[in-house]
C-alpha positions as CSV (number, residue, x, y, z in Angstrom):
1,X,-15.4,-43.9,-118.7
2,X,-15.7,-42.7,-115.5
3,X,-18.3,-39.6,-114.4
4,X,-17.2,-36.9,-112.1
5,X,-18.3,-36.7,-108.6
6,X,-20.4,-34.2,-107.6
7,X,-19.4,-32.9,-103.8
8,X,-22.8,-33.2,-102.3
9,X,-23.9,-29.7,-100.3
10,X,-25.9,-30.5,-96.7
11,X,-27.8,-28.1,-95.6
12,X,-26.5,-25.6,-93.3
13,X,-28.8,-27.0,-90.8
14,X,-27.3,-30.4,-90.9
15,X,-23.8,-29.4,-91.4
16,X,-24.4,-27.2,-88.3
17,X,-25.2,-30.2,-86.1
18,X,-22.7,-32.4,-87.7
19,X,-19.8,-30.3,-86.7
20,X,-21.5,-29.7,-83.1
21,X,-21.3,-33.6,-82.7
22,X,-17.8,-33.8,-84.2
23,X,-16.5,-31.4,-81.6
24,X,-18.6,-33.1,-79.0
25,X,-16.5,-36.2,-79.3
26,X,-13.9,-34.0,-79.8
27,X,-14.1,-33.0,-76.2
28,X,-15.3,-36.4,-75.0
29,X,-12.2,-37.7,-76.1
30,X,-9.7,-34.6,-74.1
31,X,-9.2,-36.3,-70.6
32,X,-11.4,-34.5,-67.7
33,X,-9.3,-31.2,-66.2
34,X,-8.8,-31.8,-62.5
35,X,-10.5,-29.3,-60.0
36,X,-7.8,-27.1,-58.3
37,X,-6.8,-28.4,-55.2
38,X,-7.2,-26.1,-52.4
39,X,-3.8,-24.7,-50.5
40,X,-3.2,-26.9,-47.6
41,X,-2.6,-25.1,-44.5
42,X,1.0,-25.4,-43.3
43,X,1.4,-28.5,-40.3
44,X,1.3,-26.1,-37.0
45,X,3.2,-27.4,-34.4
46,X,1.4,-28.7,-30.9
47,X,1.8,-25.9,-28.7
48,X,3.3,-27.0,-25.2
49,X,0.7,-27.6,-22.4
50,X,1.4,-25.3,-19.9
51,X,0.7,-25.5,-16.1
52,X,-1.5,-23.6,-14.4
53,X,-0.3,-20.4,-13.3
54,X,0.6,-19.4,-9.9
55,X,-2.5,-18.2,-8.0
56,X,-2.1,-14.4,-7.4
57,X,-4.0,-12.6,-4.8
58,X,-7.1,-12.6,-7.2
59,X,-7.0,-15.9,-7.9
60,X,-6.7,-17.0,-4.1
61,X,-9.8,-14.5,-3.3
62,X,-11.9,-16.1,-5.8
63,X,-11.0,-19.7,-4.3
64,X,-11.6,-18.1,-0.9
65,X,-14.7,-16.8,-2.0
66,X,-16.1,-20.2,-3.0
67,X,-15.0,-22.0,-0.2
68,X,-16.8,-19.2,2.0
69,X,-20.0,-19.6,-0.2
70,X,-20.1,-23.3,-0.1
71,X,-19.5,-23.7,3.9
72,X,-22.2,-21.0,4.3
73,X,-24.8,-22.9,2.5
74,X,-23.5,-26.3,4.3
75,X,-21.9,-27.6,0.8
76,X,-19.2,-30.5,2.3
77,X,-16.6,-30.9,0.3
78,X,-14.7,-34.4,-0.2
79,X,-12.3,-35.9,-1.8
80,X,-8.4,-34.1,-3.0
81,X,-8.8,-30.1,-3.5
82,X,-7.5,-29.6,-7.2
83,X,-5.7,-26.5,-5.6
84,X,-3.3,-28.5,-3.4
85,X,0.1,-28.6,-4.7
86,X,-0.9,-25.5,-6.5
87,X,2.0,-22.8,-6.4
88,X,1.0,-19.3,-5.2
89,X,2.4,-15.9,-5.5
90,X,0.9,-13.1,-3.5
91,X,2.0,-9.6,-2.6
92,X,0.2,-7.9,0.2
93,X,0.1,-4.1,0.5
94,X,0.8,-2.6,4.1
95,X,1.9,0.7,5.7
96,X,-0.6,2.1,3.7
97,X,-1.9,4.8,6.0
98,X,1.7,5.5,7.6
99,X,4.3,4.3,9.7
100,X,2.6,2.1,12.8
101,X,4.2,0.4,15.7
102,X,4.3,-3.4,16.0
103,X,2.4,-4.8,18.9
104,X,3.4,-3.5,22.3
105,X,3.3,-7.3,23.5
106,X,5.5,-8.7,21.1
107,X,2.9,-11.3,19.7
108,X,2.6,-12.0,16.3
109,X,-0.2,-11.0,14.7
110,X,0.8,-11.9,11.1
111,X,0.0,-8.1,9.7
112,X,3.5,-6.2,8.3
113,X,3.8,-2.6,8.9
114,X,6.6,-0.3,9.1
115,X,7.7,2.2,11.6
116,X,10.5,5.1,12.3
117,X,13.6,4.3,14.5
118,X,15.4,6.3,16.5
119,X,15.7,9.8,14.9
120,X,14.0,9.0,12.0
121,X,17.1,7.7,10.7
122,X,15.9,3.9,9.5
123,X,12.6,2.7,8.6
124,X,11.8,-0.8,9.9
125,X,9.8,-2.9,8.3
126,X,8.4,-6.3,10.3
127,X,6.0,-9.0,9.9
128,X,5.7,-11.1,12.9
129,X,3.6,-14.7,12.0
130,X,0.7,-15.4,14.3
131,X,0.7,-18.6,16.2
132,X,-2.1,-20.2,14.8
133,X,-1.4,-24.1,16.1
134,X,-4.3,-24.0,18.3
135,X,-7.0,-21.7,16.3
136,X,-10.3,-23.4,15.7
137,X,-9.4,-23.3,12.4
138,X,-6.6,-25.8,12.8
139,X,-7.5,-27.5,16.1
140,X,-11.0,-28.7,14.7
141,X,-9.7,-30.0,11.3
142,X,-8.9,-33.2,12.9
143,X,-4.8,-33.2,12.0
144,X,-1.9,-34.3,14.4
145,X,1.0,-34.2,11.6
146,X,1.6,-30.7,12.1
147,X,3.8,-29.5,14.4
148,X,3.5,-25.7,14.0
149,X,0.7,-23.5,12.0
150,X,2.1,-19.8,11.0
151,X,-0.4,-17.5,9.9
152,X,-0.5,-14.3,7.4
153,X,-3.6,-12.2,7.2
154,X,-4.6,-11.0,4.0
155,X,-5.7,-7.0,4.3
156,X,-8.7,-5.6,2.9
157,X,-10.0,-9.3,1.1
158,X,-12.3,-6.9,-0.8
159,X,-9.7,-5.0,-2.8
160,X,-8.2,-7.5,-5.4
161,X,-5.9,-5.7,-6.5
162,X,-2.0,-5.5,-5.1
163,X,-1.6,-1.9,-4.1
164,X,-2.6,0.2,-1.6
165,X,-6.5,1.5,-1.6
166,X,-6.7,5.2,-3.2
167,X,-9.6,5.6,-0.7
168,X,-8.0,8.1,2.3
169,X,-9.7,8.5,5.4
170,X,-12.1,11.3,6.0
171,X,-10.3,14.0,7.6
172,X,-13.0,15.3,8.9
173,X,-13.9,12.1,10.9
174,X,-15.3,12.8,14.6
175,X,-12.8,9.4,15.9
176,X,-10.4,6.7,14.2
177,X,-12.6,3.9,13.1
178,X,-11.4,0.2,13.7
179,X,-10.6,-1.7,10.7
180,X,-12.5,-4.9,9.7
181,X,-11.7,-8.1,11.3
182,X,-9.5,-10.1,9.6
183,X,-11.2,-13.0,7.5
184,X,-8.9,-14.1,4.9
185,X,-5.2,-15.8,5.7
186,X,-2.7,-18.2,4.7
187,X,-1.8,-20.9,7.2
188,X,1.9,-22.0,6.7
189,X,2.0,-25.2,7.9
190,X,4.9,-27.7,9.4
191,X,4.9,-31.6,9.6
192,X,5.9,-33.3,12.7
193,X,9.4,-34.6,12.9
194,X,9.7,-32.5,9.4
195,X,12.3,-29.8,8.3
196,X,12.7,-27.1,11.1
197,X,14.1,-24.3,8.1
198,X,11.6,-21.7,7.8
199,X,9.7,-22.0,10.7
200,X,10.1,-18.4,12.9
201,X,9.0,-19.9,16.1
202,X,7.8,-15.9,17.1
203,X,10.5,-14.4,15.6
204,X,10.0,-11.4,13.2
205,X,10.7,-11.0,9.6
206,X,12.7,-7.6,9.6
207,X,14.5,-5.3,7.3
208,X,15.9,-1.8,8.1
209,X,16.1,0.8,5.7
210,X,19.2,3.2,6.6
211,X,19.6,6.8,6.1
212,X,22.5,7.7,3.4
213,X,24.5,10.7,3.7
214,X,22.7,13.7,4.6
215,X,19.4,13.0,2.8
216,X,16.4,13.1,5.0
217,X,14.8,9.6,4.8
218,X,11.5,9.6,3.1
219,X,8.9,7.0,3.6
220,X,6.8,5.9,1.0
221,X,3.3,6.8,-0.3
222,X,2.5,4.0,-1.4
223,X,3.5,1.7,0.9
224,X,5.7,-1.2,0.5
225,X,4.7,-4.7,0.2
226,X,5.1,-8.3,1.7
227,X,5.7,-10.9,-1.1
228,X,4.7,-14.6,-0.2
229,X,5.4,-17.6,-2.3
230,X,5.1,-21.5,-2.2
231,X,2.5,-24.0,-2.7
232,X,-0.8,-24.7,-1.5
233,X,-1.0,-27.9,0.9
234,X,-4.2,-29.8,2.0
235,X,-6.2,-30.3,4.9
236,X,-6.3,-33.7,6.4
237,X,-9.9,-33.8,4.5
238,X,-8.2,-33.3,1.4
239,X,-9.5,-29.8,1.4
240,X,-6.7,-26.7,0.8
241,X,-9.4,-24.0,2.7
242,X,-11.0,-23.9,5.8
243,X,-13.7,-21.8,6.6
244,X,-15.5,-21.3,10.1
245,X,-18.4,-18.5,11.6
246,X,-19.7,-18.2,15.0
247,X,-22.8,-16.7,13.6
248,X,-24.5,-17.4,10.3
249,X,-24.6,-13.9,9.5
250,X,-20.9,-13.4,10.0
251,X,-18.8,-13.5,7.4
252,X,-16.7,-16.9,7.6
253,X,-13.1,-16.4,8.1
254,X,-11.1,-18.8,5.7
255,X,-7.2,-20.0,5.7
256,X,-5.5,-21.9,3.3
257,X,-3.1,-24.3,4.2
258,X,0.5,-23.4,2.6
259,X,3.7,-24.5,2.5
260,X,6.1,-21.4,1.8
261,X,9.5,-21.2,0.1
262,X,9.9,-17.4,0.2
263,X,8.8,-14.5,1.8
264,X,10.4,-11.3,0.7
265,X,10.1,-7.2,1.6
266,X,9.6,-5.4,-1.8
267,X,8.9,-1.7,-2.7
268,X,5.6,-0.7,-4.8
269,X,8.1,-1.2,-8.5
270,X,9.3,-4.7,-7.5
271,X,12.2,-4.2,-6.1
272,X,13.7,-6.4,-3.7
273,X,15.0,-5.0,0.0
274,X,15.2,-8.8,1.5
275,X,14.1,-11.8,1.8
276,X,13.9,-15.3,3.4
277,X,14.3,-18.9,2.1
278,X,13.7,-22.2,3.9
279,X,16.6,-23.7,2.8
């Protein structure tokens, strides 16, 4: 005969840690969740190296600047000049202060100015290049592959900005006072038996702004400007500045060696009234 089974009661205690441990295998047995992932950034494309850019006038003063410091306190440079070969865009500011006449001996003195003709009835712009083949600059720098040095000042080295100074002369003044002596310039330079394109050999860079109709022909405020452009050349030291003083407490007067591919006439906005190409 057979007896019933009694169910057998645990204590709550025990039946408590019994189903803790069933749903601990429970769990032991789910697989591990996976830590989300974070978002990969999307694959950027290499940006393009670009060259440097063409030294403008603030970028040429700063080189200038250095090259004036380091000759100053006797620092020789060797070796290539990392600015050779460098291109170059500069825009120089002149008739500033109003019309003024070119040179009554005709020599170039690589400064542009303007100046009325007859009547008042054109404006004239001109920038004649100095003949700098025997400067000390270029005679004591050791080369004999250049046939002919051109030179361009650069006005007021100070100011590195493009325009024209807002700074007016005093009015009141007892006398014109001489401007400072040019110490910054860009020496265009010509190889022996090279290329003969370019080269002005004392001529003038002109342009002639007409009158039209009736209207009286203004000159500008603000000047008008002298664009140069080309690359920088090098020194037979390897060195794309020169800098030289006849006193130690002069400042030194610095050129860099160019080669130039355009030199244009331009009002304040940009415009174009004409320019020159080597080829």
């Amino acid at each position: 005969m057979l007896m019933p089974v009694t169910p057998v009661r645990l204590p709550v205690a025990v039946a408590a840690a019994v189903g803790l441990l069933t749903a601990a295998c429970q769990r032991d047995a789910e697989p591990p969740t996976a830590p989300p992932q974070p978002a990969q950034p999307a694959a950027r494309t290499p940006e393009p190296v670009l060259r440097d850019a063409a030294l403008d006038r603030r970028g040429l003063l700063a080189a200038v600047d250095q090259a004036a410091a380091a000759y100053a306190a006797g620092a020789a440079a060797s070796g290539q000049d990392p600015l050779a070969g460098r291109q170059f865009d500069v825009r120089l500011a002149f008739g500033c202060e109003g019309a003024e006449a070119p040179p009554a001996d005709g020599a170039g003195d690589g400064l542009a100015r303007w100046s009325w003709g007859p009547e008042r009835e054109s404006i004239r712009l001109s920038l004649t290049p100095g003949d700098w083949s025997r400067s000390a600059l270029i005679t004591g720098s050791g080369q004999a592959q250049w046939e002919a040095v051109e030179g361009f000042w650069v006005a007021r080295p100070w100011m590195t900005a493009e325009g024209c100074p807002s700074l007016r002369p005093d009015p009141l003044a007892s006398g014109p006072v001489a401007p400072s002596p040019q110490t910054v310039g860009l020496a265009a330079v010509f190889e022996t038996g090279g290329s003969r394109l370019g080269r002005r050999n004392g001529r003038a860079y002109s342009h002639a702004i007409r009158q039209a109709g009736d209207a009286p022909l203004i000159a500008l405020d603000a000047g008008y400007r002298v664009r140069l452009q080309g690359r920088v050349a090098a020194f037979p030291d390897g060195q794309a500045i020169h800098c030289r003083a006849n006193n130690p407490n002069q400042r030194p007067v610095c050129v860099a060696a160019v080669q130039l591919d355009r030199v244009a006439f331009e009002t304040p906005t940009g415009e174009t009234l004409s320019e020159w190409r080597p080829t």
